[in-house]
C-alpha positions as CSV (number, residue, x, y, z in Angstrom):
1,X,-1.7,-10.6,7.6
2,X,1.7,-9.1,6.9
3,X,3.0,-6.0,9.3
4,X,5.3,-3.1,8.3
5,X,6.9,-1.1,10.7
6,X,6.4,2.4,11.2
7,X,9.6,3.2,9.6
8,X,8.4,1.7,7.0
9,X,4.9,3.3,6.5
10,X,6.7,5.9,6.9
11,X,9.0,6.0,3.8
12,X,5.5,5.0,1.4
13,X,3.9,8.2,2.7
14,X,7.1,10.5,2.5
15,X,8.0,8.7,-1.3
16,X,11.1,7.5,0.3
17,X,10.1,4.2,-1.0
18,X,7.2,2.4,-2.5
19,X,5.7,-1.0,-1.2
20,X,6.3,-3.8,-3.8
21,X,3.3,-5.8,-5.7
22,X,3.1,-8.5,-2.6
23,X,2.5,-6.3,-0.2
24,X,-0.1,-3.9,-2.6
25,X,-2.0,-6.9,-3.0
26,X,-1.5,-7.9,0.8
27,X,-3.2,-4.0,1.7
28,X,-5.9,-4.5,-1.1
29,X,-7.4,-7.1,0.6
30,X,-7.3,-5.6,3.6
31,X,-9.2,-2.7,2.3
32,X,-11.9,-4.9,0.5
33,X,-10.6,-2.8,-2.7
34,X,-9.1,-4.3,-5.8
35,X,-5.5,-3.6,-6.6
36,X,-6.5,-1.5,-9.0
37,X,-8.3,1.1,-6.8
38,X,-5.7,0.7,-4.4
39,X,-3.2,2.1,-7.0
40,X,-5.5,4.5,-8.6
41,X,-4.2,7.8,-7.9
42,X,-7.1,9.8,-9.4
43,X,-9.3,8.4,-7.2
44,X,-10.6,11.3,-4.0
C-alpha cells in the first residue's frame, strides 16, 4: 500500500493538487471501487 502525507491529502481535498493515475488506481483498490467510480464526480 502506498502512503501520502497529510500535506498531501491535504492539497487533493483543497484542489491544490490532484493525485496522478498511479496513485487513483492505488486508492481504487483500496476502496473495492473501479477507477471509474473513483473518478466519477456525479456519483452522491
Amino acid at each position: 500500500m502506498t502512503t501520502y502525507t497529510r500535506q498531501t491529502i491535504s492539497k487533493w481535498e483543497s484542489n491544490q493538487s490532484s493525485p496522478d493515475i498511479q496513485s487513483c488506481k492505488a486508492m481504487a483498490d483500496v476502496f473495492g471501487i473501479s477507477l471509474e467510480e473513483l473518478l466519477d464526480e456525479n456519483k452522491k
